[in-house]
ZABALUM-15221 format. One record per residue: residue in three letters; residue number from 1; x, y, z negated of N, C-alpha, C in turn. Coordinates in steps of 0.02 Angstrom, whole numbers, plus 50000, padded with zeros to 5 digits. Each point is the difference from the previous one (the first is absolute). Layout:
<rs>
res:n:n_east:n_north:n_up:ca_east:ca_north:ca_up:c_east:c_north:c_up
ALA:NUM:X:Y:Z:X:Y:Z:X:Y:Z $
...
</rs>
This chain:
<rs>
res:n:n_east:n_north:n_up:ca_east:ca_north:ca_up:c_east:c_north:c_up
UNK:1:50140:48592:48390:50036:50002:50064:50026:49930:50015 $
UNK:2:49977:49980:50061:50028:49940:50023:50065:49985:50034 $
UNK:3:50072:49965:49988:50053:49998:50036:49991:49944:50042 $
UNK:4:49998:50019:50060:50001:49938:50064:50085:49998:50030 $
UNK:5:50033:49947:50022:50055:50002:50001:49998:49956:50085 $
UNK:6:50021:50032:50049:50012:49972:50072:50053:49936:50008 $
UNK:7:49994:49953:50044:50056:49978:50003:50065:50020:49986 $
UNK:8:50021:50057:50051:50064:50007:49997:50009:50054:49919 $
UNK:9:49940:50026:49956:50015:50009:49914:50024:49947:49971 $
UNK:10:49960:49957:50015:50028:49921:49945:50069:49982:50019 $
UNK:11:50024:50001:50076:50052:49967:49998:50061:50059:49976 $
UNK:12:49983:50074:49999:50042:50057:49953:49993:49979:49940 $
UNK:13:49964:49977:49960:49986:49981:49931:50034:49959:49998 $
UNK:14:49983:49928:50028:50071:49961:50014:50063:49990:49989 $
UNK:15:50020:50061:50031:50076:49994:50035:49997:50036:49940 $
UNK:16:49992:50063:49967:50002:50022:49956:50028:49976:49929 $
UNK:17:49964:49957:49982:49997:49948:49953:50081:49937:50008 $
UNK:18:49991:49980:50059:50046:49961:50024:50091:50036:49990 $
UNK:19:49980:50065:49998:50054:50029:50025:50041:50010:49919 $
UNK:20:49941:50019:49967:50002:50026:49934:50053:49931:49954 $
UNK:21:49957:49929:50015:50005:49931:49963:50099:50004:50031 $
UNK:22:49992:50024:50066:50088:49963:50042:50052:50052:49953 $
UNK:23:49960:50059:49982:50055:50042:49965:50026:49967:49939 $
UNK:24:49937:49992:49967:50024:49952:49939:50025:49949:49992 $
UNK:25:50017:49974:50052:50021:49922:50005:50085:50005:50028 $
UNK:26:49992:50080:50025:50080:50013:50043:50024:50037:49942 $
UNK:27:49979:50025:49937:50028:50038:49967:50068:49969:49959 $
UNK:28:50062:50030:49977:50041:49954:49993:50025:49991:49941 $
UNK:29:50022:49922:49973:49968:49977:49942:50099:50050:49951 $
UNK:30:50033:50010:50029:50053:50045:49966:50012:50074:50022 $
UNK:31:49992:50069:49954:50002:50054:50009:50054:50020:50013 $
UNK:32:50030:50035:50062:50027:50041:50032:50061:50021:49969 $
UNK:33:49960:50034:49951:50050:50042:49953:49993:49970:49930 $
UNK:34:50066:50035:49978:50035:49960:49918:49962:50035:49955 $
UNK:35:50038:50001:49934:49988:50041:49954:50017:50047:50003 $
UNK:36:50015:50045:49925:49999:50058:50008:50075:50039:50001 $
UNK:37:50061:49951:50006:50064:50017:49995:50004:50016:50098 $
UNK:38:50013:50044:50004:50026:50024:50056:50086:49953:50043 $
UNK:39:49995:49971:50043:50055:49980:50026:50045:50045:50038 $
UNK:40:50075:49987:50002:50056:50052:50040:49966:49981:50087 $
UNK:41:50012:50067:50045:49972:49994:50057:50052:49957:50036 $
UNK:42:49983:49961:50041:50072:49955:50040:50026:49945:49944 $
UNK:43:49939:49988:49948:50038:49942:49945:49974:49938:50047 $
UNK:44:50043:49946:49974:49989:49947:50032:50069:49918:49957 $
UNK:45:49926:49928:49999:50044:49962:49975:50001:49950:50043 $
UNK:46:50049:49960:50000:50025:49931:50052:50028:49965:49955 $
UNK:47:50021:49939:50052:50030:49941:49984:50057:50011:50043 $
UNK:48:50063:50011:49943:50049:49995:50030:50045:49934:50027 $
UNK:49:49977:49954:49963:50045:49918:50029:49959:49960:50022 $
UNK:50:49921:50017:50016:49972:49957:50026:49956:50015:50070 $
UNK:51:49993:49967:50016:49954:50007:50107:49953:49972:49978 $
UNK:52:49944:50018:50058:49949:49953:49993:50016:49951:50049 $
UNK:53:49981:49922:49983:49990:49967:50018:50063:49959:49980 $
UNK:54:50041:49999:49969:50055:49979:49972:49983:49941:49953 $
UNK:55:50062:49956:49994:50003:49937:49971:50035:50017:49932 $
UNK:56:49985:49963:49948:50029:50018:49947:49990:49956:49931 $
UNK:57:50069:49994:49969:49985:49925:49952:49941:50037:49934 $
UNK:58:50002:49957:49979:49942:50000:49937:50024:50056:49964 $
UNK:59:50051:49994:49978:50021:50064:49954:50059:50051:50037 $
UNK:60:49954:50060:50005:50056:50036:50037:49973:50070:49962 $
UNK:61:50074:50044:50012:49980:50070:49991:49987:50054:50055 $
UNK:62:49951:50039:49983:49973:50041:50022:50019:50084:49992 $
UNK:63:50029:50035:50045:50004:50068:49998:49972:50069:50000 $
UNK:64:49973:50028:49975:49941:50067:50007:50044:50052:50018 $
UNK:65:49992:50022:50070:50003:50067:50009:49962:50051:49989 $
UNK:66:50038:50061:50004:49952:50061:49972:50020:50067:50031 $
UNK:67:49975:50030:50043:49991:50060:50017:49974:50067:49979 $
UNK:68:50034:50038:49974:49964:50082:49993:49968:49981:49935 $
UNK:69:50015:49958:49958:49970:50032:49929:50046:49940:49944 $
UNK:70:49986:50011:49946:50044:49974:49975:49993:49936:49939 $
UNK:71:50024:49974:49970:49984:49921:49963:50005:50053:49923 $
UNK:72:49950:49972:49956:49983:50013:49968:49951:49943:49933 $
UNK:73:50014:49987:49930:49970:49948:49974:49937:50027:50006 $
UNK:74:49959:49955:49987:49917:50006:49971:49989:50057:49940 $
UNK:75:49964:50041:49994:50018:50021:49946:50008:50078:50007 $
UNK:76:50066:49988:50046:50034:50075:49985:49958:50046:50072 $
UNK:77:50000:50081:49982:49965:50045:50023:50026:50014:50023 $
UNK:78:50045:50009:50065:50049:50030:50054:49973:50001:50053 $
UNK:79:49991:50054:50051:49985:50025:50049:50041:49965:50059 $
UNK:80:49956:49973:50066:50027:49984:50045:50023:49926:49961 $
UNK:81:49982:49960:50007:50029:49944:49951:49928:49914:49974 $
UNK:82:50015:49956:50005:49976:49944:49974:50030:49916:49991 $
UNK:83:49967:49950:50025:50034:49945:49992:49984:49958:50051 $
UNK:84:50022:49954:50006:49981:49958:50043:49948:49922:49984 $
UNK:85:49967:50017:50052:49955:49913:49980:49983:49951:50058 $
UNK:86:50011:49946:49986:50007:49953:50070:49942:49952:49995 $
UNK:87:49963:50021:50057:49934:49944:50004:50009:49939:50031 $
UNK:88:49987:49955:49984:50014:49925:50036:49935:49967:50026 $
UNK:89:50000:49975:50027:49931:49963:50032:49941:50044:49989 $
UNK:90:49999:50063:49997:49939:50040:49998:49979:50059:50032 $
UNK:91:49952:50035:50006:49970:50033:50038:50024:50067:49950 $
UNK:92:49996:50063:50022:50006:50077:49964:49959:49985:49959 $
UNK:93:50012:50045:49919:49950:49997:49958:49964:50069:50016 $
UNK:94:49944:50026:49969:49983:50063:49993:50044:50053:49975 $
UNK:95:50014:50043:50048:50048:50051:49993:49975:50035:49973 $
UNK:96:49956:50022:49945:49986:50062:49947:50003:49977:49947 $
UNK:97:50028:49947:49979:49992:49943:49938:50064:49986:49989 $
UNK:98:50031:49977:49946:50059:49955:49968:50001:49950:50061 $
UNK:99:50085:49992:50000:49969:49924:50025:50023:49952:49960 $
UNK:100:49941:49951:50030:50007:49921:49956:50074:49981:49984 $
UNK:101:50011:49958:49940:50062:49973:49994:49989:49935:49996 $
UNK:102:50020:49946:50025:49990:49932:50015:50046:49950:50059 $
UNK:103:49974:49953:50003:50057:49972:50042:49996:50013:50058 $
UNK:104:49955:50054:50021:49998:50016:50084:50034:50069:49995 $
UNK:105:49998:50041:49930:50012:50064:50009:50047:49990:49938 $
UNK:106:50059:49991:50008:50084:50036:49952:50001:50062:50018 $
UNK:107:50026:50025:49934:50003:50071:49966:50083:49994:49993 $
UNK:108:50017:50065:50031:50093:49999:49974:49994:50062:49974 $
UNK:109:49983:50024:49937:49986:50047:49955:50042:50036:49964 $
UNK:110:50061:49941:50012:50070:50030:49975:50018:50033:50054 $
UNK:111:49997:50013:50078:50041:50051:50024:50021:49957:50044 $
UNK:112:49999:49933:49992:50055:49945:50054:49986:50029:50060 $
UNK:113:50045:49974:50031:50019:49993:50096:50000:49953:50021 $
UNK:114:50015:49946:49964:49987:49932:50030:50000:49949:49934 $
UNK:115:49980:49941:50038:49972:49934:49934:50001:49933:50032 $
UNK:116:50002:49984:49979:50013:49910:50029:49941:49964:49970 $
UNK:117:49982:49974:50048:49926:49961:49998:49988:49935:50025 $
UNK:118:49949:49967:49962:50005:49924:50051:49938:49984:50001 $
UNK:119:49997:49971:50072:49934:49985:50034:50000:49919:50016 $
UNK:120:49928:49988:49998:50002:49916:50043:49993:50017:50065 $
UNK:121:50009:49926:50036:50046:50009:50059:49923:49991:50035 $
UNK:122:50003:50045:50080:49950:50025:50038:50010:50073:49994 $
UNK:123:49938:50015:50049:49989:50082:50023:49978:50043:49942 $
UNK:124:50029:50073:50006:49958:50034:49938:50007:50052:50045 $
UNK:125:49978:50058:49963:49991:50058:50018:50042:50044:49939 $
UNK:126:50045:50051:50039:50024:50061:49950:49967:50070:50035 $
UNK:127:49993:50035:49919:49981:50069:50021:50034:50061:49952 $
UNK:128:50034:50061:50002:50023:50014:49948:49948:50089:50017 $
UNK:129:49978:50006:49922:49961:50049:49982:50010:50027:49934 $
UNK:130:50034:50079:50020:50024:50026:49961:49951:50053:49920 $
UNK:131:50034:50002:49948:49930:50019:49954:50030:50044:49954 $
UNK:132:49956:50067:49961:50010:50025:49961:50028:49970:49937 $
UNK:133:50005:50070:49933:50025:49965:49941:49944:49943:49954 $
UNK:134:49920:50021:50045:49959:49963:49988:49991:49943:50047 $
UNK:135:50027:49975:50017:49977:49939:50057:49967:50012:50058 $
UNK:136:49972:50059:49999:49969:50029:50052:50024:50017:50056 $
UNK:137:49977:49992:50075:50034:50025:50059:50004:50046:50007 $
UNK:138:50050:50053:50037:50007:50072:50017:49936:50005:50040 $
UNK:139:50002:50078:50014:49960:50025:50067:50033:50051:50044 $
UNK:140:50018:49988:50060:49971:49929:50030:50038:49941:49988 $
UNK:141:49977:49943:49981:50039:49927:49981:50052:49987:50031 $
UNK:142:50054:49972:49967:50070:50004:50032:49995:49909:50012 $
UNK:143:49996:49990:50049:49994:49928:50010:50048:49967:50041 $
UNK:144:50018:49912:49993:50039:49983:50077:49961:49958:50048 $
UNK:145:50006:49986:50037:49984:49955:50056:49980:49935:49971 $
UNK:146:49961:49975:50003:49982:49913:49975:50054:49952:50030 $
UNK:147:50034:49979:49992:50022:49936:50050:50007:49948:49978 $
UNK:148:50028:49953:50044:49970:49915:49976:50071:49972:50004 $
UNK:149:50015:49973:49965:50062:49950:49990:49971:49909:50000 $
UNK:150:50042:49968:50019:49986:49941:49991:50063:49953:49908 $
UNK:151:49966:49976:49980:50049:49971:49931:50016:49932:50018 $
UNK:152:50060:49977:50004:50026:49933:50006:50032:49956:49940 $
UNK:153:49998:49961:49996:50040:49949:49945:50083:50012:50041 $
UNK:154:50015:49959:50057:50056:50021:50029:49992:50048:50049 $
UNK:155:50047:50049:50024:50034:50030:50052:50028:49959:50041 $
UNK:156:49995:49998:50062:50052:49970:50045:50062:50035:50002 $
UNK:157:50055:49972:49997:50056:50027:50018:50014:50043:50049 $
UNK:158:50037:50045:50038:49980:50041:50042:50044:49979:50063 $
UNK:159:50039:49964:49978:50022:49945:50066:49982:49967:50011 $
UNK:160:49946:49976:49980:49968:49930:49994:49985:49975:50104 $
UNK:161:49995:50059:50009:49974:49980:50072:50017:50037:50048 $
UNK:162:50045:49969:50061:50040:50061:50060:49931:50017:50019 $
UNK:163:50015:50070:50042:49952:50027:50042:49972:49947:50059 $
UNK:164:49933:50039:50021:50002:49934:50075:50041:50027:50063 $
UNK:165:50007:49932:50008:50058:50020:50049:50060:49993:50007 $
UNK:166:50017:50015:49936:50068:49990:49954:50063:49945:50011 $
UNK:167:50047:49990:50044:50046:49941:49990:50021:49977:49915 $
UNK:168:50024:49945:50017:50006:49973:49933:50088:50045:49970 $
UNK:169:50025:49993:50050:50077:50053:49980:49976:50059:49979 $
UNK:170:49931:50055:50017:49995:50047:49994:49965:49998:49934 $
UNK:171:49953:49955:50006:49981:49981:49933:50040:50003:49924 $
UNK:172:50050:49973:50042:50045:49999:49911:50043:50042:50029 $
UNK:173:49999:50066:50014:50054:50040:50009:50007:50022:49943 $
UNK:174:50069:50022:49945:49998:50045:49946:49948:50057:50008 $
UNK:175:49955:50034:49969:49984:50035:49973:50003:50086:50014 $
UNK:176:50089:49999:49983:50039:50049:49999:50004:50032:50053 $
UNK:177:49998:49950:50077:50003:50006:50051:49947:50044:50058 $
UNK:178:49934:49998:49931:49961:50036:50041:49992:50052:49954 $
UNK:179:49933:50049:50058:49996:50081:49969:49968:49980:49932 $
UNK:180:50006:50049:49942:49955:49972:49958:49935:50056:50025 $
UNK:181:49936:49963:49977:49925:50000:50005:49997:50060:49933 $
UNK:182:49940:50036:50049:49979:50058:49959:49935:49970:49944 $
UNK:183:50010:49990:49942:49954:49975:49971:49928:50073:49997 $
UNK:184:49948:49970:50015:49962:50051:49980:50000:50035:49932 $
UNK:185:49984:49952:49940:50020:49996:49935:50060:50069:49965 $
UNK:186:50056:50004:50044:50041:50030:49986:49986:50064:49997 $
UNK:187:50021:50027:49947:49978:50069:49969:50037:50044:50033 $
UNK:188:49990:50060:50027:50015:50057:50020:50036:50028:49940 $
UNK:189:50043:50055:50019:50022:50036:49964:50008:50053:49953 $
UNK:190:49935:50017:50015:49949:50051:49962:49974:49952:49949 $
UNK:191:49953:49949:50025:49952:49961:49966:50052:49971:49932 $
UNK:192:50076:49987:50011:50031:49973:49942:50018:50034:49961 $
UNK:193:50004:50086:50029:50005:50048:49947:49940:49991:49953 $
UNK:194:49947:50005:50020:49942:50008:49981:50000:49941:49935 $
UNK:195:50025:49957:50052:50001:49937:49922:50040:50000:49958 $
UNK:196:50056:50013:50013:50063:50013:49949:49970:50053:49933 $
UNK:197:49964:50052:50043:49963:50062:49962:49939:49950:49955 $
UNK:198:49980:49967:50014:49943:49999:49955:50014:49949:49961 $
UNK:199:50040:49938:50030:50044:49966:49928:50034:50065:49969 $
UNK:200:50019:50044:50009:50039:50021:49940:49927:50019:49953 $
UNK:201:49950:50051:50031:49945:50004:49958:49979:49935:49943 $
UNK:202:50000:49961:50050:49966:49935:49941:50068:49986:49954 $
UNK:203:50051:50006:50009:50043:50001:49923:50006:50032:49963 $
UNK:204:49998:50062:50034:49970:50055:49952:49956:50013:49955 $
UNK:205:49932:49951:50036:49961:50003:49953:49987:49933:49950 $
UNK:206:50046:49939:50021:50000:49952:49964:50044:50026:49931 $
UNK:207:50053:50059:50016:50044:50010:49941:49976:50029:49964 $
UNK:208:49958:50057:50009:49949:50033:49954:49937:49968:49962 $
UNK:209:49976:49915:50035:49949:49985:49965:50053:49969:49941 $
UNK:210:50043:49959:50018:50053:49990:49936:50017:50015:49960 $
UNK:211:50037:50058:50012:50022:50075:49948:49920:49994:49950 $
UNK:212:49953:50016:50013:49942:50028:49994:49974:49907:49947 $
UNK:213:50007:49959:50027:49997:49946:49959:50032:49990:49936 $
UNK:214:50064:50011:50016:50055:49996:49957:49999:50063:49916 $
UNK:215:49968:50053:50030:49977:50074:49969:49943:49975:49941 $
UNK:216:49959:49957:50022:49927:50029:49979:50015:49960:49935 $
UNK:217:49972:50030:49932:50005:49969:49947:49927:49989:49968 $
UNK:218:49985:49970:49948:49949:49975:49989:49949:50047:49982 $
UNK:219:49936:49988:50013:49944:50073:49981:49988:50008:49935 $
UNK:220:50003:50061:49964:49985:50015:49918:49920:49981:49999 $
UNK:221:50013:49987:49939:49934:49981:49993:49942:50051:49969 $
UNK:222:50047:50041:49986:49976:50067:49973:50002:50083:50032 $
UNK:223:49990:50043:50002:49990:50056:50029:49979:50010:50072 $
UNK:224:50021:50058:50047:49979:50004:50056:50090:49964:50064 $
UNK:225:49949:49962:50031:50075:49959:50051:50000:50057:50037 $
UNK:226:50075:50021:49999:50026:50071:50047:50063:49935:50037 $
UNK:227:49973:50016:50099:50081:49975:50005:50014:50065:50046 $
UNK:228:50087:49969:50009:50024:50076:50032:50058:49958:50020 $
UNK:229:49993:50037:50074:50060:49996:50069:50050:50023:49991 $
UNK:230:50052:49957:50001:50058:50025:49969:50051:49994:50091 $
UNK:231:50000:50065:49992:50049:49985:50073:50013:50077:50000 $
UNK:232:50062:49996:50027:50058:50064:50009:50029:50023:49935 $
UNK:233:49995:49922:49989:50054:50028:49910:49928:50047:49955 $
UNK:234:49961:49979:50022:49937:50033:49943:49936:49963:50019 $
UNK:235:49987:50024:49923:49922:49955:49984:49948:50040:50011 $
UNK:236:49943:49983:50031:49950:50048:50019:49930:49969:49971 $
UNK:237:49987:50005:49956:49955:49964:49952:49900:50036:50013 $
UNK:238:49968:49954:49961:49925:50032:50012:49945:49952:50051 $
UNK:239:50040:49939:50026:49962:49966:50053:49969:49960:49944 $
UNK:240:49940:49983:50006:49957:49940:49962:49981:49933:50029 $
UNK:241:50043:49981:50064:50015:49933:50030:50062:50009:50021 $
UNK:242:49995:49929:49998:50064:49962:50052:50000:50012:50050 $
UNK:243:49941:50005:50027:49988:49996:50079:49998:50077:50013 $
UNK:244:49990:50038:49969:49998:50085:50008:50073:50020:50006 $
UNK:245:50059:49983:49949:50067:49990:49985:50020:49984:50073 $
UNK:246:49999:49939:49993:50029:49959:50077:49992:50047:50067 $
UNK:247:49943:50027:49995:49981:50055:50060:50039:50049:50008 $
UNK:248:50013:50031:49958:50057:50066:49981:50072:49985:50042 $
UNK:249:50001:49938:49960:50088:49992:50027:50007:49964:50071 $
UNK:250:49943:49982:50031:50007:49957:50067:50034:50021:50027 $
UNK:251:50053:49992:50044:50030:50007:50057:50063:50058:49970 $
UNK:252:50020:49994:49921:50041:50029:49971:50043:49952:49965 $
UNK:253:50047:50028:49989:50049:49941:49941:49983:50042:49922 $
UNK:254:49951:49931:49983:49961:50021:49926:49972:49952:50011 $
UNK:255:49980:49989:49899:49957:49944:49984:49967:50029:49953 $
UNK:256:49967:49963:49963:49935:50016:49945:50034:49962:49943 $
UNK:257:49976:50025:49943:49995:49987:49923:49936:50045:49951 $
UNK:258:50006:49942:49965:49940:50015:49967:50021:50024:49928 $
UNK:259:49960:50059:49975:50034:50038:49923:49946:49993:49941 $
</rs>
C-alpha cells in the first residue's frame, strides 16, 4: 500500500511535529509540586524586615516569617512543621529533591527565624523556601516572593538630602516636628507575635540541643548501644540512635543519654 500525502497532509505533519518539539521546549525545567510531606493549607513564608528593592549594608540581619505551620529542626518528625532556607542569587531548585546546601542555598536546620549574613556590595536576589525534616519542599511548596535588594559599602544618611523643593529652614527643621513616616519594613502586630513565637521555638530548641550535648556520654565499646529519652522525670529507653532518641523528645523538654 502506497501513502501519498497532499499539500495541506504535509503541512498537518508539520505543524504536528512542530507542535510536539514547542511542548518540549515549554516544558518546565522545576516541578510544581514538592515532596512527599504534605504542607498546612494557608501556610506561607516572608521576609519580615526586608522590601524589595531596598538598600542595605554588607552585613545585615534578616527575618523569616511563618504562617500556619510551625519551626521545627531537621530531623525531627512533626506534623505541619519544617525549616527555613534562603536562596541567594539563584533560581528554585527542583522541588521533589533535597535542596542543595551551598552558598546560594543556607540551610537553618536548627529551627532559626532569623541570621545575619554578609554579602558583597551590588544587586542580589533573595528567595525564602520552606523544607521538610529532609530538606525537601512541602506539597504544595511553601515559598516567598524573589526580591532584589541592592548591597552598599555606605548608606547615606537619611538627612543627607531635603526634599525638592524644600527651603533651607525647612530643611533643617527638628525632626520631631514632623509626622513620623510609616516605614514599610515595620512589622505589624500579628507578624511580631509570630516572631516573638518562633524565637521562643528556636530557644527552645537551642536548649534541648545543649541539655542533649551536655547528656551524651561516651559509646561502650561493648554490647548493644540502647539510648533512652529521658523527659518527664523518666527514662524511656530501646532507641538504637541518636537521631531516633532526638526524634522522640522534639518539641518536648527532654534529652537523650546513652546506657
Amino acid at each position: 500500500m502506497r501513502l501519498m500525502l497532499t499539500g495541506s497532509g504535509i503541512g498537518l505533519v508539520v505543524g504536528l511535529a512542530l507542535s510536539t518539539m514547542t511542548a518540549f521546549a515549554q516544558a518546565p525545567a522545576t516541578p510544581a509540586t514538592g515532596g512527599p510531606t504534605p504542607s498546612a493549607q494557608g501556610a506561607a513564608v516572608y521576609f519580615i524586615n526586608i522590601r524589595d528593592g531596598q538598600k542595605l549594608p554588607r552585613k545585615f540581619t534578616i527575618q523569616f516569617g511563618l504562617r500556619n505551620m510551625g519551626l521545627a529542626a531537621a530531623g525531627a518528625n512533626r506534623e505541619n512543621s519544617g525549616h527555613h532556607h534562603l536562596l541567594i542569587d539563584t533560581d528554585l531548585p527542583r522541588l521533589d529533591e533535597p535542596i542543595p546546601s551551598d552558598f546560594n542555598h543556607l540551610h537553618f536546620g536548627a529551627g532559626q527565624s532569623e541570621e545575619e549574613i554578609t554579602l558583597p556590595a551590588g544587586e542580589h536576589t533573595l528567595q525564602l523556601l520552606f523544607g521538610d525534616k529532609n530538606h525537601v519542599p512541602h506539597t504544595p511548596p511553601v515559598m516567598s516572593e524573589k526580591i532584589r535588594i541592592t548591597v552598599v559599602d555606605t548608606l547615606p544618611a537619611a538627612s543627607a538630602s531635603a526634599p525638592v523643593g524644600a527651603t533651607p529652614a525647612a530643611a533643617a527643621a527638628p525632626a520631631a516636628t514632623k509626622p513620623a513616616a510609616v516605614e514599610p519594613s515595620k512589622t505589624s502586630k500579628q507578624e511580631q507575635q509570630e516572631l516573638r513565637k518562633q524565637q521562643q521555638q528556636q530557644r527552645a530548641l537551642q536548649r534541648q540541643q545543649q541539655r542533649a550535648q551536655q547528656a551524651i556520654v561516651a559509646p561502650k565499646k561493648v554490647g548493644k548501644v540502647n539510648w533512652c529519652a529521658r523527659k518527664f522525670g523518666s527514662d524511656f529507653c530501646g532507641y538504637s540512635s541518636f537521631e531516633q532518641c532526638m526524634a522522640s523528645v522534639s518539641g518536648e523538654s527532654g534529652f537523650c543519654i546513652q546506657k
